[in-house]
ZADREN-231281 format. One record per atom (N, C-alpha, C, O): residue number from 1; residue in one letter; atom name; x, y, z negated. Coordinates in nm, 4 decimals. Each point is the difference from the previous one (the first is absolute). Layout:
N
> num | residuo | atomo | east | north | up
> NUM | a | CA | X | Y | Z;
...
! end
This chain:
98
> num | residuo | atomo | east | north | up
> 1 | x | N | -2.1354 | 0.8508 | 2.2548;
> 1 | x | CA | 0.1270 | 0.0590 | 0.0378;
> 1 | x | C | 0.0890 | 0.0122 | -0.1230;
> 1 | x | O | -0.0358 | 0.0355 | -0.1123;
> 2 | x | N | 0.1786 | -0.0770 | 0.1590;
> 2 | x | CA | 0.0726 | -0.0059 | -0.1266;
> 2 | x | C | 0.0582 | 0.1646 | -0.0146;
> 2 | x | O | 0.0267 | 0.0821 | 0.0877;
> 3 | x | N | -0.0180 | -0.0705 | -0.2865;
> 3 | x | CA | 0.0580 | 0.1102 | 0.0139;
> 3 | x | C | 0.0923 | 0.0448 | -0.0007;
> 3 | x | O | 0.0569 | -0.0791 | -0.0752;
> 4 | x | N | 0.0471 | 0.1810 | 0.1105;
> 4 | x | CA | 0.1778 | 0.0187 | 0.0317;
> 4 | x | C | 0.0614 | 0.0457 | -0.1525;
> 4 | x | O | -0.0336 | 0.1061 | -0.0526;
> 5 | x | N | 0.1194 | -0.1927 | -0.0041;
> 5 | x | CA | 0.0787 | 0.0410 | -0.0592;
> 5 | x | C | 0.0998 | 0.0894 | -0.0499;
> 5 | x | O | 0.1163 | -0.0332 | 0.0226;
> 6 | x | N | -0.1391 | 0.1542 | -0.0942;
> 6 | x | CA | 0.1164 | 0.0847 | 0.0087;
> 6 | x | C | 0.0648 | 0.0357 | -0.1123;
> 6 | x | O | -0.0571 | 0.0945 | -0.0544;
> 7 | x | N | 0.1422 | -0.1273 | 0.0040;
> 7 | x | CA | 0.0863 | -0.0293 | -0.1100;
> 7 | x | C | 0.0892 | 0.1321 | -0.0180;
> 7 | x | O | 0.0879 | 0.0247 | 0.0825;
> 8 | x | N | -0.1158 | 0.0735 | -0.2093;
> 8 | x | CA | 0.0250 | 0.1354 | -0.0271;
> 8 | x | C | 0.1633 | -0.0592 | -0.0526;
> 8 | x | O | 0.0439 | -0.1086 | -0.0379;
> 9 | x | N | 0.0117 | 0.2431 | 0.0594;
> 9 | x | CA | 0.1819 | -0.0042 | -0.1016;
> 9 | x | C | -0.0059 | -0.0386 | -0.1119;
> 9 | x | O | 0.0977 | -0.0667 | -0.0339;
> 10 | x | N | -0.1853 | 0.0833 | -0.0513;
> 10 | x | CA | 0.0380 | -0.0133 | -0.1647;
> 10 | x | C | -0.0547 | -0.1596 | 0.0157;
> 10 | x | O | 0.0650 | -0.0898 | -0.0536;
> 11 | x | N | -0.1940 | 0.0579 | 0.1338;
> 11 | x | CA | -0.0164 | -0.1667 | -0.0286;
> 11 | x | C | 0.1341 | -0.1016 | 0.0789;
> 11 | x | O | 0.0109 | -0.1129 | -0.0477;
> 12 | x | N | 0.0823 | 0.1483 | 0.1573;
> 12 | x | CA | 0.0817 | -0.0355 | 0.0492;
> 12 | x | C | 0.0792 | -0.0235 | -0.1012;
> 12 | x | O | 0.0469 | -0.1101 | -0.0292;
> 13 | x | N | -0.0261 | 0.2313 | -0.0381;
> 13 | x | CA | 0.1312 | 0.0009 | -0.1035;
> 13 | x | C | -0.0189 | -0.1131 | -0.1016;
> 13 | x | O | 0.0948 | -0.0649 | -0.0443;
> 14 | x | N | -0.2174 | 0.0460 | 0.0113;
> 14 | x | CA | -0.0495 | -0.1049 | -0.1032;
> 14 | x | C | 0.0098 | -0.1544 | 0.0179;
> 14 | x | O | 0.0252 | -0.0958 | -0.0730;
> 15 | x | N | -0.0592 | 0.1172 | 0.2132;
> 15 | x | CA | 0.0441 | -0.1450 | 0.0661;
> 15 | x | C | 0.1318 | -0.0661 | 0.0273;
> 15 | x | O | 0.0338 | -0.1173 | -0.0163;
> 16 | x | N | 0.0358 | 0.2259 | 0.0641;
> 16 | x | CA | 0.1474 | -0.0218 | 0.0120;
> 16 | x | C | 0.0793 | 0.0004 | -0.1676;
> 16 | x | O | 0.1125 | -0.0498 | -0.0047;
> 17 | x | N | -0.1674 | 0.1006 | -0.1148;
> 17 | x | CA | 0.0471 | -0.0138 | -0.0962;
> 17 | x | C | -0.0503 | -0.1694 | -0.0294;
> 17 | x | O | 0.0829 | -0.0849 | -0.0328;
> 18 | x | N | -0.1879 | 0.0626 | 0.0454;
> 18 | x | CA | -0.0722 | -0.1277 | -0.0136;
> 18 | x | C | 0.0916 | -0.1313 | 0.0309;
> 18 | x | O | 0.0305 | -0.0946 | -0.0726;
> 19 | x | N | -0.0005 | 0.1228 | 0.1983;
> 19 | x | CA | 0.0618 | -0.0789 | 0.0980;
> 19 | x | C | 0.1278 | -0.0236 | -0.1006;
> 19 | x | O | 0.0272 | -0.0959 | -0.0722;
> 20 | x | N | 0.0442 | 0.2268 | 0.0964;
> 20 | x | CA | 0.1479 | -0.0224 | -0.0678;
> 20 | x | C | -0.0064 | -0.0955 | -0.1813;
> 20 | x | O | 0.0780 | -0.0827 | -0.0473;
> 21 | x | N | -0.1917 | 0.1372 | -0.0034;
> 21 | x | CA | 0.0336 | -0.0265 | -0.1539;
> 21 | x | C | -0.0451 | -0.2235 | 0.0917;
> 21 | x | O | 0.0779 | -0.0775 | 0.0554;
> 22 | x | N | -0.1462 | 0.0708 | -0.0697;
> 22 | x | CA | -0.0547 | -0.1229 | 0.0652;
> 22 | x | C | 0.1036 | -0.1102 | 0.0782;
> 22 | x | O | -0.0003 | -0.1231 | -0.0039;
> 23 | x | N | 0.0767 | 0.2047 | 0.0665;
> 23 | x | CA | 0.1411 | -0.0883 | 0.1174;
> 23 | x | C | 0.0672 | -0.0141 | -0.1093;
> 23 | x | O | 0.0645 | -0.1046 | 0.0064;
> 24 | x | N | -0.0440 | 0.1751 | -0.1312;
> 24 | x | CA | 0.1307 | -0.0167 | -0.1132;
> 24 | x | C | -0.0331 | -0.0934 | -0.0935;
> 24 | x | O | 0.0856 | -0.0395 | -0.0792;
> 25 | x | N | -0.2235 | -0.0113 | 0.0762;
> 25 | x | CA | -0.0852 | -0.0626 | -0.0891;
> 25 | x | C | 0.0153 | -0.1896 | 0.0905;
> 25 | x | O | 0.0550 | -0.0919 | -0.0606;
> 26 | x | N | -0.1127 | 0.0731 | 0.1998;
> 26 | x | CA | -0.0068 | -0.1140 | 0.0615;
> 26 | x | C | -0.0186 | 0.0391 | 0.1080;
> 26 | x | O | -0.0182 | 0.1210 | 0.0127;
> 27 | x | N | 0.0154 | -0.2141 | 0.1154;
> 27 | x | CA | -0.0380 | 0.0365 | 0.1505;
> 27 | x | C | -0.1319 | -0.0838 | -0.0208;
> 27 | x | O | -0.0749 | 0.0290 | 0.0933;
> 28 | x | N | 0.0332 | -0.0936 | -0.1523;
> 28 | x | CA | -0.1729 | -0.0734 | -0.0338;
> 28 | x | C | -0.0586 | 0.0950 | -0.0449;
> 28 | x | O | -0.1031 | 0.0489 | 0.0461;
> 29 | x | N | 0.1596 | -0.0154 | -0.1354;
> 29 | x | CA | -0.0631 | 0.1442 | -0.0641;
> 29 | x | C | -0.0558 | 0.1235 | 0.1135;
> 29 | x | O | -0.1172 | 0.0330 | 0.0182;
> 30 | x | N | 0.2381 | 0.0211 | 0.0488;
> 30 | x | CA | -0.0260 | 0.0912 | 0.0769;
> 30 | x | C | -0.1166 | -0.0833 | 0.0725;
> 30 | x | O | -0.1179 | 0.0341 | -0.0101;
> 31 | x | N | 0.1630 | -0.1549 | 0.0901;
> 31 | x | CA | -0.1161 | -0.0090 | 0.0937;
> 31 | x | C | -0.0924 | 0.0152 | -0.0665;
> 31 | x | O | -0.0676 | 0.1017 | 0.0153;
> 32 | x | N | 0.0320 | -0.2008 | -0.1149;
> 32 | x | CA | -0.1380 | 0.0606 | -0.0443;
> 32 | x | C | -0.0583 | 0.0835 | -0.0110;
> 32 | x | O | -0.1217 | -0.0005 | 0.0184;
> 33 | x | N | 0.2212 | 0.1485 | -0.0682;
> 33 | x | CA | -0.0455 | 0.1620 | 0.0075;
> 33 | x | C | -0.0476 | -0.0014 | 0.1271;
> 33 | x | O | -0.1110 | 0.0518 | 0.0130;
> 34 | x | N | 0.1593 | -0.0934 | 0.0792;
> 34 | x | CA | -0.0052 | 0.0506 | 0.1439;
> 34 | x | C | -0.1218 | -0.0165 | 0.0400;
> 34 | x | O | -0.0685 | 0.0922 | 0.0442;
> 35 | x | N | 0.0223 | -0.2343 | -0.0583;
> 35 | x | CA | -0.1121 | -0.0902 | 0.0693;
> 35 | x | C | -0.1439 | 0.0937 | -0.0967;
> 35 | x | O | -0.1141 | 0.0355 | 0.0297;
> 36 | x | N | 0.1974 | -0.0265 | -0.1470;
> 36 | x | CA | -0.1743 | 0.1021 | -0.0636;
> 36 | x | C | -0.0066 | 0.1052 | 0.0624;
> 36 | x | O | -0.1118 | 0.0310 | 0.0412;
> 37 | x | N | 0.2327 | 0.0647 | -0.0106;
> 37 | x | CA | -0.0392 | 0.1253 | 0.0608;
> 37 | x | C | -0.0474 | -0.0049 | 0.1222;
> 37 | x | O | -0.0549 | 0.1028 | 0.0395;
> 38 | x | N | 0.0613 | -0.2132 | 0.0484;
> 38 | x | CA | -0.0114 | 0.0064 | 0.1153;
> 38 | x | C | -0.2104 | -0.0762 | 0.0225;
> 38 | x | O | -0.0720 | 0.0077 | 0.0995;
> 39 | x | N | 0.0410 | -0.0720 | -0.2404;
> 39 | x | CA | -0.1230 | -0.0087 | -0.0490;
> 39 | x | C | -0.0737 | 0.1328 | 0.0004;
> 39 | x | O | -0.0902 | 0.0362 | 0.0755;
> 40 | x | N | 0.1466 | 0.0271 | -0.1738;
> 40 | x | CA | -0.0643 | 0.1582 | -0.0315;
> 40 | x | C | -0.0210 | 0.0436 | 0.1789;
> 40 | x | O | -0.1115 | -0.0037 | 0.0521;
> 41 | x | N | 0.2206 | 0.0381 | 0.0149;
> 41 | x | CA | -0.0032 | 0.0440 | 0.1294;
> 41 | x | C | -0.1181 | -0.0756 | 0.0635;
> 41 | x | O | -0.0892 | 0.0832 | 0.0163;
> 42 | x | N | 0.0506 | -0.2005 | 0.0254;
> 42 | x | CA | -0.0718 | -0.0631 | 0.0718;
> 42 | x | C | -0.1575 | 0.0668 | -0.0951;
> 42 | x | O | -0.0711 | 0.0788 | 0.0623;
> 43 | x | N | 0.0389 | -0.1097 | -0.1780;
> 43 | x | CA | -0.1149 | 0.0614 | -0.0607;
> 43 | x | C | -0.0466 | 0.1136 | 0.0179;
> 43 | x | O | -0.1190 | 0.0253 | 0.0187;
> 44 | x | N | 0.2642 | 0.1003 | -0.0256;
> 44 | x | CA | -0.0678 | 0.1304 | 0.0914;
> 44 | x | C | -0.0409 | -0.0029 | 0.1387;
> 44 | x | O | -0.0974 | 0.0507 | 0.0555;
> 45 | x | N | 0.1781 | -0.1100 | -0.0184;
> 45 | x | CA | -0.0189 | 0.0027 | 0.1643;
> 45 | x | C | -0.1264 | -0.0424 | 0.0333;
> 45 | x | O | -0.0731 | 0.0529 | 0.0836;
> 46 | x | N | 0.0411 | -0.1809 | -0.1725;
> 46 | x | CA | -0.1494 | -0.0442 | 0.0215;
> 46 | x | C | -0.1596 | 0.0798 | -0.0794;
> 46 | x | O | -0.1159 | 0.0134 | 0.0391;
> 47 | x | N | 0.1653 | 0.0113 | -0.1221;
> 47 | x | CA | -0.1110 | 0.0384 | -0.1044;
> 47 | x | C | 0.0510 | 0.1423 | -0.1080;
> 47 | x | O | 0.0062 | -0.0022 | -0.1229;
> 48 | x | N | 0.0140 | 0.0762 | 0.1812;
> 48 | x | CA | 0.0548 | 0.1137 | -0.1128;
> 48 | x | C | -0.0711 | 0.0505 | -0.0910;
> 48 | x | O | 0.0354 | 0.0739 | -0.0919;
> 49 | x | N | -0.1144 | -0.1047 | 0.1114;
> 49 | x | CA | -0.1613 | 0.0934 | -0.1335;
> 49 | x | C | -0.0077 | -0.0924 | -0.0851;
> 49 | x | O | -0.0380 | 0.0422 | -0.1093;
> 50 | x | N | 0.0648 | -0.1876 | 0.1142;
> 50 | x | CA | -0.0753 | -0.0926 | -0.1670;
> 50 | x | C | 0.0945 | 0.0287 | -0.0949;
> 50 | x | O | 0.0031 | -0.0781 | -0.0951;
> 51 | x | N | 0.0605 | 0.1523 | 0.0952;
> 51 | x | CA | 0.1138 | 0.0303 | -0.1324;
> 51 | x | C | -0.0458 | 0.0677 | -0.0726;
> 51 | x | O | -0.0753 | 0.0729 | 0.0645;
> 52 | x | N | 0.0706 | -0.0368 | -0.2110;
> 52 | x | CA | 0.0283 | 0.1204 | -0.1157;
> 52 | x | C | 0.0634 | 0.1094 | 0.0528;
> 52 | x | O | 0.0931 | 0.0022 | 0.0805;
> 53 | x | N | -0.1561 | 0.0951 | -0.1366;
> 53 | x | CA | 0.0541 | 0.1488 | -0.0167;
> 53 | x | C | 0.0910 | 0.0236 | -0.1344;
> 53 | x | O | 0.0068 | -0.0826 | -0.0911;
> 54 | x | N | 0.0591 | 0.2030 | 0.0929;
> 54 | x | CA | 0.0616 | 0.0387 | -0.0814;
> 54 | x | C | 0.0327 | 0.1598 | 0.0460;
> 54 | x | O | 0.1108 | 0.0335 | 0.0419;
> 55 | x | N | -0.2087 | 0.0465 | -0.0542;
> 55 | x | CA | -0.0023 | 0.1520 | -0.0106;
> 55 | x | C | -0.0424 | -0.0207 | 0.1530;
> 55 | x | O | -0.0525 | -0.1078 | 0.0278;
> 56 | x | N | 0.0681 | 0.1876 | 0.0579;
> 56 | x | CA | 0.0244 | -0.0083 | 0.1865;
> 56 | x | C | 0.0357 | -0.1058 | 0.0817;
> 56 | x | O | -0.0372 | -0.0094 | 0.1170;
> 57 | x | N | 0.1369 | -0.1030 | -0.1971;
> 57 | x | CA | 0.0687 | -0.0463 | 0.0567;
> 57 | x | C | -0.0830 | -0.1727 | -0.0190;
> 57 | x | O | -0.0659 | -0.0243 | -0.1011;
> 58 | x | N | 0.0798 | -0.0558 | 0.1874;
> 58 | x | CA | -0.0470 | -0.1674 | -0.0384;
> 58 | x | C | 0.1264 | -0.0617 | -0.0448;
> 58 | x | O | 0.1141 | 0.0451 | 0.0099;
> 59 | x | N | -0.1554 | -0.1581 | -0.0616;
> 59 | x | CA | 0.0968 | -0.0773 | -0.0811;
> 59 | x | C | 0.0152 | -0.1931 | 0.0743;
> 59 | x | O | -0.0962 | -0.0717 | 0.0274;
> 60 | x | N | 0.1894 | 0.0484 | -0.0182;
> 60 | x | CA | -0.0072 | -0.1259 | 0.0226;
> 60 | x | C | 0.1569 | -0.0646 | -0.0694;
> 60 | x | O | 0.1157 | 0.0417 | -0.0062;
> 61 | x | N | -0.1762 | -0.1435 | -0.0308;
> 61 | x | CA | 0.1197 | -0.0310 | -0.1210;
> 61 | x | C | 0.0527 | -0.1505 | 0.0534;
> 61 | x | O | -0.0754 | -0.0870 | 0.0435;
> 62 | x | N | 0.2364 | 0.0742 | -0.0575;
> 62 | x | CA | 0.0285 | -0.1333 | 0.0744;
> 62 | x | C | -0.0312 | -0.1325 | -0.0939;
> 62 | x | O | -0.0087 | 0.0114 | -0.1222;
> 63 | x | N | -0.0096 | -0.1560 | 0.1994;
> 63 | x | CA | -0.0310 | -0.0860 | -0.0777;
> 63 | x | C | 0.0531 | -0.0268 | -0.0878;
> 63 | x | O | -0.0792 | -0.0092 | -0.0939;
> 64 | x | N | 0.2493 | -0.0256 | 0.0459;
> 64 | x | CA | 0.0392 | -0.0391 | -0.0960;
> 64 | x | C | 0.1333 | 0.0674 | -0.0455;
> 64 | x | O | 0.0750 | -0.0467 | -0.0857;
> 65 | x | N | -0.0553 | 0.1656 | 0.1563;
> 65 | x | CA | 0.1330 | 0.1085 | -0.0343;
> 65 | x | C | -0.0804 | 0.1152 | -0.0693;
> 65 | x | O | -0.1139 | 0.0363 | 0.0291;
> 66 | x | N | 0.1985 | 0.0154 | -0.1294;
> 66 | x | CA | -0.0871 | 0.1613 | -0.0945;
> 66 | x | C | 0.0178 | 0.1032 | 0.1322;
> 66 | x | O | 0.0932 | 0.0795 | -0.0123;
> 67 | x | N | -0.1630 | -0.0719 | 0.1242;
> 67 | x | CA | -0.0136 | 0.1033 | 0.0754;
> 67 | x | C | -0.1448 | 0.0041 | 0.0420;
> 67 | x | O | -0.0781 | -0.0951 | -0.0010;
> 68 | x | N | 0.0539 | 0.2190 | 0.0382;
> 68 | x | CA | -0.1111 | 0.0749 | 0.0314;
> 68 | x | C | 0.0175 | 0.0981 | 0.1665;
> 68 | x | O | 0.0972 | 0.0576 | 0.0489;
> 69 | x | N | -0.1906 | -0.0693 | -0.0172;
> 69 | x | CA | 0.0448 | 0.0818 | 0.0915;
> 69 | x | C | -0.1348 | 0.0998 | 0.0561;
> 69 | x | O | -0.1120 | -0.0409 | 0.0305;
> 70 | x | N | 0.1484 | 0.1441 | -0.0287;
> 70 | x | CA | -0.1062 | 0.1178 | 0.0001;
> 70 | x | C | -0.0021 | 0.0520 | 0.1623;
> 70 | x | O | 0.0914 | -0.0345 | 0.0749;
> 71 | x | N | -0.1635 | 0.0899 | -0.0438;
> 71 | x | CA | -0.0481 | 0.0100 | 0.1515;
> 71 | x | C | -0.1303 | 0.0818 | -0.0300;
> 71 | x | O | -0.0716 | 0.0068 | -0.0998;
> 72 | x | N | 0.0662 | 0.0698 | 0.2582;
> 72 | x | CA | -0.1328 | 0.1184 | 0.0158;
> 72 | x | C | 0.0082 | -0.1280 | 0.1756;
> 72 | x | O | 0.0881 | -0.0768 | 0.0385;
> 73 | x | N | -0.2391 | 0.1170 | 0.0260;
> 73 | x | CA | -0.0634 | -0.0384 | 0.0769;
> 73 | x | C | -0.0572 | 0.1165 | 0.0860;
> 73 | x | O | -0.0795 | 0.0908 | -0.0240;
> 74 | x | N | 0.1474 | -0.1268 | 0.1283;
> 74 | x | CA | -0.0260 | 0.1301 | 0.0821;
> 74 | x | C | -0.1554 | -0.0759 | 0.1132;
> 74 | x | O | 0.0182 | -0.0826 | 0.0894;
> 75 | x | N | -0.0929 | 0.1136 | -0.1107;
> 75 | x | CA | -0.0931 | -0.1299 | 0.1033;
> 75 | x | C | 0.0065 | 0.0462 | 0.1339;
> 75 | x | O | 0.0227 | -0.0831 | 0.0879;
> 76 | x | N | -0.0472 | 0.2623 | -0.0435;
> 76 | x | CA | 0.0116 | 0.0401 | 0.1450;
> 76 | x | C | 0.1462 | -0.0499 | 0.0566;
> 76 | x | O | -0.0101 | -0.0109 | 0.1222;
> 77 | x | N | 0.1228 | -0.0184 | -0.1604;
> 77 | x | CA | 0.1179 | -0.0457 | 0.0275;
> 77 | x | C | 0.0250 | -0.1590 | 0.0483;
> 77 | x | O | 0.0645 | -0.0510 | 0.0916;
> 78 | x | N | -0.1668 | -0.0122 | -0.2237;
> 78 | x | CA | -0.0038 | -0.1261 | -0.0268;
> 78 | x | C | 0.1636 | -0.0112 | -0.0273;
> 78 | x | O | 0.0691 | -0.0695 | 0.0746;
> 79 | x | N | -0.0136 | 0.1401 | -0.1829;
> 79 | x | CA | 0.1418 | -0.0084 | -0.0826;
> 79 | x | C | -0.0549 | -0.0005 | -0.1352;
> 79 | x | O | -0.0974 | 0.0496 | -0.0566;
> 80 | x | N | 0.2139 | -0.1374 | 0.0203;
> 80 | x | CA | 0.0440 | -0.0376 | -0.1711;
> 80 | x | C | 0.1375 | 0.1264 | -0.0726;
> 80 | x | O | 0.1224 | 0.0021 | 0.0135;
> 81 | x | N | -0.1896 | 0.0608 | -0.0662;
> 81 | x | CA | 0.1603 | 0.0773 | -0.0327;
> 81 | x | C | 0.0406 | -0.0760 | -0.1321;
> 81 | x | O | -0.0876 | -0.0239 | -0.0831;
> 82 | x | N | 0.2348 | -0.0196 | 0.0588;
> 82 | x | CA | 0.0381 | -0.1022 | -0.1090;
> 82 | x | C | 0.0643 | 0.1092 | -0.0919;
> 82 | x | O | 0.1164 | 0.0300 | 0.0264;
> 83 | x | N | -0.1665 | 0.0214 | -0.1114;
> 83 | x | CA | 0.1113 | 0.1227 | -0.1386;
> 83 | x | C | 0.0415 | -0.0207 | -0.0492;
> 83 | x | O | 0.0819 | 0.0775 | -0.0493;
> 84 | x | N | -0.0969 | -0.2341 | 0.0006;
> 84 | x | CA | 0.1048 | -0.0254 | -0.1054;
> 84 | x | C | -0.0140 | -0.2004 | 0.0264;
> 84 | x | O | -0.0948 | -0.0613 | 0.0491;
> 85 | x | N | 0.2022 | 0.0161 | -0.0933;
> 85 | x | CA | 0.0013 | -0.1495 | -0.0255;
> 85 | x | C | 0.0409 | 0.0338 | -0.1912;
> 85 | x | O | 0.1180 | 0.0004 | -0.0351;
> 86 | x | N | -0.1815 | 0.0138 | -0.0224;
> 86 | x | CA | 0.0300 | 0.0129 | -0.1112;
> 86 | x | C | 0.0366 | -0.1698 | -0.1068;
> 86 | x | O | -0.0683 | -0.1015 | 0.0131;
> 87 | x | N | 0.1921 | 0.1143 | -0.1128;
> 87 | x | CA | -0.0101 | -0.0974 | -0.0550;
> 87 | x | C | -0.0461 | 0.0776 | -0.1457;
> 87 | x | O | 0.0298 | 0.1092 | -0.0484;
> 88 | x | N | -0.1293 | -0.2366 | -0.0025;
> 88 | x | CA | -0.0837 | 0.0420 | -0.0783;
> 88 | x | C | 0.0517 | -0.0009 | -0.1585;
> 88 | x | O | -0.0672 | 0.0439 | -0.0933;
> 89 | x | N | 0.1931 | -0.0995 | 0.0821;
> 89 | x | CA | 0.1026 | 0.0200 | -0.1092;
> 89 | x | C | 0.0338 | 0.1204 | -0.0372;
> 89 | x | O | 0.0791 | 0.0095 | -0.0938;
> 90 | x | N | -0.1319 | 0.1150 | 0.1598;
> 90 | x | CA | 0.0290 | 0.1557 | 0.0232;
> 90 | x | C | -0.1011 | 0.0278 | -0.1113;
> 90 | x | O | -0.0906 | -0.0731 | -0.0400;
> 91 | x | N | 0.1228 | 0.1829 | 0.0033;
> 91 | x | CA | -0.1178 | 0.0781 | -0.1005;
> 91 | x | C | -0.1015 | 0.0421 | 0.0989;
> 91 | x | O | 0.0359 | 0.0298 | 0.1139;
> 92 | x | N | -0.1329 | -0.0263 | -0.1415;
> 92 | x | CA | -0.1195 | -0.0038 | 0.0995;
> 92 | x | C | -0.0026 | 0.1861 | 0.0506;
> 92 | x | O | -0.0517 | 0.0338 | 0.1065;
> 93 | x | N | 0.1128 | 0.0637 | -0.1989;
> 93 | x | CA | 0.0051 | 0.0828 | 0.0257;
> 93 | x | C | 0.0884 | 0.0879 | 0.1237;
> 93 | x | O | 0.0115 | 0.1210 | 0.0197;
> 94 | x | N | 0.0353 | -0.2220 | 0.0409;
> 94 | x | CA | 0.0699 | -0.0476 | 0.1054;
> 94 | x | C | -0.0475 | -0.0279 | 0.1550;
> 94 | x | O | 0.0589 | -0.0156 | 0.1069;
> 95 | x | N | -0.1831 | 0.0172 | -0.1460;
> 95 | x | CA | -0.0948 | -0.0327 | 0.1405;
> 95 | x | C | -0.0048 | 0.1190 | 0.0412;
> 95 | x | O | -0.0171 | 0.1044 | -0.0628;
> 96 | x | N | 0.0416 | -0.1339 | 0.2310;
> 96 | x | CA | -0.0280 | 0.1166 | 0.0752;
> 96 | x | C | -0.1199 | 0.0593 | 0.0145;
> 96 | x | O | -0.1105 | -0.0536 | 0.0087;
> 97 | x | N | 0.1419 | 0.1786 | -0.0065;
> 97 | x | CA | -0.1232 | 0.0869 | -0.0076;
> 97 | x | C | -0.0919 | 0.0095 | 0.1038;
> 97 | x | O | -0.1059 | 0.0462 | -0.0425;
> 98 | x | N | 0.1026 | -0.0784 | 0.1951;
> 98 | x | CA | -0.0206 | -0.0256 | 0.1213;
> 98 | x | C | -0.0797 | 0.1255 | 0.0454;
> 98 | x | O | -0.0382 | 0.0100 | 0.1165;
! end
């Protein structure tokens, strides 16, 4: 059973900053952002546990953009909560606390 996606405010905000810096950059570009995030999405949905931790939270990092993206696993739900799409150009002190 696949698991449901649920994408918190502050990781929205990250994405939609993503998006914007990315559309000003190329539309190849963006797609490409797009097609990885939408990678990350299909990997939780399928398999949410083979990732790294980082304090509470798991880690899954995109293939070839500096982002990370942190998530808790709810299993009685069978939900993904998404906390952050973090880009990893950030001071690491920057990661959400989850």
């Amino acid at each position: 059973m696949a698991y449901e996606i649920v994408i918190l405010d502050r990781a929205q905000e990250e994405i939609n900053s993503a998006f914007e810096y990315y559309a000003e950059i190329s539309i190849a570009v963006l797609k490409s952002f797009d097609e990885q995030l939408e990678q990350v999405y299909q990997r939780l949905e399928t398999n949410p546990f083979s990732q790294s931790r980082y304090k509470n939270l798991r880690t899954l990092p995109f293939k070839t953009f500096p982002y990370i993206t942190f998530f808790t696993v709810d299993e009685n739900e069978k939900t993904v909560y998404i906390y952050s799409v973090f880009n990893t150009s950030q001071n690491p002190e920057k990661y959400p606390k989850g």
